[in-house]
C-alpha positions in Angstrom: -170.1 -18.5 -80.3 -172.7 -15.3 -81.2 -175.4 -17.7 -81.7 -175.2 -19.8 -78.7 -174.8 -16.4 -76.7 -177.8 -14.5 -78.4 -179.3 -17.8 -78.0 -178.6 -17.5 -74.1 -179.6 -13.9 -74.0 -182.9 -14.7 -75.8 -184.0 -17.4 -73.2 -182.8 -15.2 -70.1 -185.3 -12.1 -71.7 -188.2 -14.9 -71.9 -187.7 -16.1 -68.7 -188.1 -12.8 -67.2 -190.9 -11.4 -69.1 -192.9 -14.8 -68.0 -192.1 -13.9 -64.8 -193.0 -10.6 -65.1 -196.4 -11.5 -66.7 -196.9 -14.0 -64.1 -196.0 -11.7 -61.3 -198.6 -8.9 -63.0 -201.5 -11.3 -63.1 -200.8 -12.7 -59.3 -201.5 -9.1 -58.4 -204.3 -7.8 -60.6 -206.3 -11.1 -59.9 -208.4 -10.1 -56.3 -208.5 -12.9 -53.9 -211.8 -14.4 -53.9 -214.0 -12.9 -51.1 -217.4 -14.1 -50.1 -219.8 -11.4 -51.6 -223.4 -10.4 -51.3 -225.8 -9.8 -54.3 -227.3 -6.0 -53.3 -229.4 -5.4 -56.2 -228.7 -4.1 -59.7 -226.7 -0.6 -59.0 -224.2 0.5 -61.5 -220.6 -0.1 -60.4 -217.8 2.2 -60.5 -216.6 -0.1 -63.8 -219.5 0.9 -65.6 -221.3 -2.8 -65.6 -225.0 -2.7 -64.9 -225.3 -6.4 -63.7 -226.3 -7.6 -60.2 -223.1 -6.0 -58.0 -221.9 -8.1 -55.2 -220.7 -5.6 -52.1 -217.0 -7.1 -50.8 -216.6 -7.4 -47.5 -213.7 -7.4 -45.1 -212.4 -11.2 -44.3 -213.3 -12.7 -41.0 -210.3 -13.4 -38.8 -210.4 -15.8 -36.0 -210.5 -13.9 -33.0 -211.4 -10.5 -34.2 -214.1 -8.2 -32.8 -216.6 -6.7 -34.4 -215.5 -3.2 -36.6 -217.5 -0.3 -35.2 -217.4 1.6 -39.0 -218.6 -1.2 -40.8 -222.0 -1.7 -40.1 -221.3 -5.2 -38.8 -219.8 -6.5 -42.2 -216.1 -7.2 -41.0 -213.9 -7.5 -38.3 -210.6 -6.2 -37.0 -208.0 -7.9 -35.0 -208.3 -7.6 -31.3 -206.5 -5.9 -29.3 -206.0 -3.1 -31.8 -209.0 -0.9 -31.3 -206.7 2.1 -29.3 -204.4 1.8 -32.5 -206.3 1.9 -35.3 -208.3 5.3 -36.4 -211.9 5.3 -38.0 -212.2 8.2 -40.8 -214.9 10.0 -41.5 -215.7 12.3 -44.2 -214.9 16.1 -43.6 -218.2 17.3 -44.0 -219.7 14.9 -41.8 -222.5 16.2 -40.0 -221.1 15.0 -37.0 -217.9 17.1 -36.9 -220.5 19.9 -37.0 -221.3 21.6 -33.5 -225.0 21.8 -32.8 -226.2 24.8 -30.9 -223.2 25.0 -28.6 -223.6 28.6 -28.3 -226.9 28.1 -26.9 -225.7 25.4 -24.5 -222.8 27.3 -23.3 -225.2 30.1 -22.5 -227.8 28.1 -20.5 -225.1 26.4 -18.4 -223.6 29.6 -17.6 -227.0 30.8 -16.5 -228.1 27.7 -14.4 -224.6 27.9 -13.0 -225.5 31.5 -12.0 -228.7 31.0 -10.7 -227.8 28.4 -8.2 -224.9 30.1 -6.8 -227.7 33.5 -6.9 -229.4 30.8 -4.5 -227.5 29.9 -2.7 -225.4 32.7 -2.0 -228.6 34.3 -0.9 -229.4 31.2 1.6 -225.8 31.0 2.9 -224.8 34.8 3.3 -226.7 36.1 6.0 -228.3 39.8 5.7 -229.1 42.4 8.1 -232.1 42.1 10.6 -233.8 45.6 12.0 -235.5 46.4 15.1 -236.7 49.6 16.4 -239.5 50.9 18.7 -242.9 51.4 17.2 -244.2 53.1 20.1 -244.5 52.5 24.2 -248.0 52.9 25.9 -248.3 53.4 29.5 -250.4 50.6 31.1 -250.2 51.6 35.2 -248.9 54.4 36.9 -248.4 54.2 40.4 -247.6 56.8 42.7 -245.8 55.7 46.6 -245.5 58.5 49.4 -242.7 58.4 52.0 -243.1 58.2 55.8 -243.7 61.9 55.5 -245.7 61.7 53.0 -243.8 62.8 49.8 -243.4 61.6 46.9 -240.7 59.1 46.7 -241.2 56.7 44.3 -243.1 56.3 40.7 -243.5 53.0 38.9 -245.0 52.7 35.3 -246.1 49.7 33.8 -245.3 49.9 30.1 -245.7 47.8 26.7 -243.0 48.6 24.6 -243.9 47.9 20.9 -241.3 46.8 18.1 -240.7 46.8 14.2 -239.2 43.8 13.1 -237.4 43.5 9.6 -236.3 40.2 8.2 -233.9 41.1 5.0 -233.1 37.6 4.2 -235.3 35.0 2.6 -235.3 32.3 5.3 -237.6 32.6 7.9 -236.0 33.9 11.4 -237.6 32.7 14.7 -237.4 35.3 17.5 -235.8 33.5 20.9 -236.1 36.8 23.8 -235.2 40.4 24.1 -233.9 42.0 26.9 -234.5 45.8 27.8 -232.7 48.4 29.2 -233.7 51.2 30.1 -231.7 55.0 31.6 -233.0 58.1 32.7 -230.7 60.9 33.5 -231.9 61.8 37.1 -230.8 58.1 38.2 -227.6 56.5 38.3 -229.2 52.5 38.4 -231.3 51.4 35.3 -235.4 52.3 36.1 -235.9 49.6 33.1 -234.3 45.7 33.4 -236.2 43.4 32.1 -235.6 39.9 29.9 -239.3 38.3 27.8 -239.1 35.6 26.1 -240.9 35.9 22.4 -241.9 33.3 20.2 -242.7 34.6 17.2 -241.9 33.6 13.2 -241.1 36.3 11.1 -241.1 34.7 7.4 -238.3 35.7 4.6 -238.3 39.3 3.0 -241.1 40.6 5.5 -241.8 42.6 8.3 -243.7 42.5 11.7 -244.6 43.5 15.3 -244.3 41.6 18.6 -245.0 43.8 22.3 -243.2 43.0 25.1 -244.4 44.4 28.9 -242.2 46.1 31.2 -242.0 47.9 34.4 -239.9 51.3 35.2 -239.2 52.2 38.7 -238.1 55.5 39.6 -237.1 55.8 43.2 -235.6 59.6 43.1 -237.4 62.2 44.2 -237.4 64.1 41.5 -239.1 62.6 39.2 -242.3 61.7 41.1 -242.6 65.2 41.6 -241.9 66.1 38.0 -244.5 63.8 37.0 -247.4 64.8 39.4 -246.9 68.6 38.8 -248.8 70.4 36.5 -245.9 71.5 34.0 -245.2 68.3 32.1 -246.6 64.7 32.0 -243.6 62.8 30.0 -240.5 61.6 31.3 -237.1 61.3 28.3 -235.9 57.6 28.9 -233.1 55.7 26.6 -234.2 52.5 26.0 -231.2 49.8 24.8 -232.8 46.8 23.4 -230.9 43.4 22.3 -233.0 41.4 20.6 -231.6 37.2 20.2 -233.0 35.1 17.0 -232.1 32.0 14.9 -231.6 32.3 11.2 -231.7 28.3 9.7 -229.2 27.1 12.2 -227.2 30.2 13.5 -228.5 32.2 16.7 -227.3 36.2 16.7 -228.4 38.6 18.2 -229.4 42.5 17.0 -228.9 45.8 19.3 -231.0 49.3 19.1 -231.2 52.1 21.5 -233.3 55.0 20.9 -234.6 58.0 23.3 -238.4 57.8 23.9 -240.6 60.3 25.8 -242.8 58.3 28.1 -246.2 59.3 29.6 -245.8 59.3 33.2 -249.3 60.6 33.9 -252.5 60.4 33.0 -254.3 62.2 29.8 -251.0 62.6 27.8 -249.9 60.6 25.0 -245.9 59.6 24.5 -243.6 61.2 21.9 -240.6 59.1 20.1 -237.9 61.1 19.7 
């Protein structure tokens, strides 16, 4: 009864160590892959003969691996699943000169918004008078013969200032002008001007005018010998087009004009 069981035991410890040592050698024998001859480099097992590179097995209806140079395929429909690893110090992980990219897009974003903040927003325009020559004076007596009426033909010079960097084109101005001694305006007149004034410069333009003064005091003032200038306010409005907006820039000033011969007109 021992023996037949030690027997028994015997065979059942054979049985499983063939197993075993046919389990062991169905793993550590590789499946056999097509390989490729690349030369004679030294493999990691220390033999110096000609080393054959494995590659990856072709399945049927793979696609093409992106990380292996061509050499194998990977099922399809898996490329958002699988991940591709690269080595830590790969020199593509590394950034290249982003500082300096960073930097010049910040400065070409802030020179086109400098550009075209300075294009869109609108800057101021100035006008004033340069100075106002007396052309014709003319001198009209009453029935009695008085002096009763004075009219003066004058050119009214401007200074024109365009702040912003577009060109402004100048449409008309329209001139008013007051003199204390007379309740209705002695100056009402509306010119057209065409004239270009280009970006960030300045410039002159004349307009012609005529002032009537129908009281009777100021014909006499004029043709006495005591003083030869008249103080009149003059209220300009001047209307222009900036690219495609029209506006339209005021200035009064008071200006001492010559209102006989041999003097010359003060600006005040």
């Amino acid at each position: 009864m021992h023996t037949s069981e030690n027997g028994s035991t015997k065979a059942g410890t054979l049985s499983d160590e063939s197993e075993e040592s046919c389990l062991h050698e169905t793993r550590s024998n590789p499946p056999d892959y097509q390989s490729v001859t690349t030369g004679g480099t030294t493999l990691a097992n220390g033999s110096s003969s000609s080393v054959s590179a494995y590659t990856y097995q072709e399945l049927p209806g793979g696609v093409m691996c992106p990380t292996c140079n061509g050499t194998g395929r990977i099922p399809r429909g898996q490329e958002d699943d699988l991940v591709a690893l690269i080595p830590y110090r790969d020199d593509r992980l590394k950034p290249r000169r982003t500082k300096l990219y960073v930097f010049l897009s910040i400065l070409l974003c802030g020179l086109v918004a400098g550009i075209m903040c300075a294009f869109l927003l609108t800057k101021p325009v100035h006008m004033n008078i340069h100075n106002i020559s007396t052309r014709s004076i003319q001198l009209q007596l009453n029935s009695s013969q008085q002096l009763h009426k004075l009219t003066l033909g004058l050119e009214i010079t401007y200074n024109i200032s365009n702040s912003n960097f577009p060109s402004i084109y100048l449409k008309n101005t329209t001139v008013i002008g007051m003199q204390s001694f007379n309740t209705q305006p002695v100056v009402s007149n509306t010119s057209a001007v065409d004239l270009r004034v280009s970006g960030r410069r300045h410039s002159q333009f004349a307009v012609n005018v005529t002032a009537v003064f129908s009281d009777d005091y100021v014909p006499q003032y004029c043709h006495s010998l005591q003083s030869k200038t008249i103080t009149v306010e003059f209220s300009s409005t001047l209307q222009y087009q900036l690219m495609a907006q029209v506006s339209s820039i005021s200035s009064s000033e008071y200006v001492r004009v010559l209102c006989a011969e041999n003097e010359i007109p003060e600006i005040g």
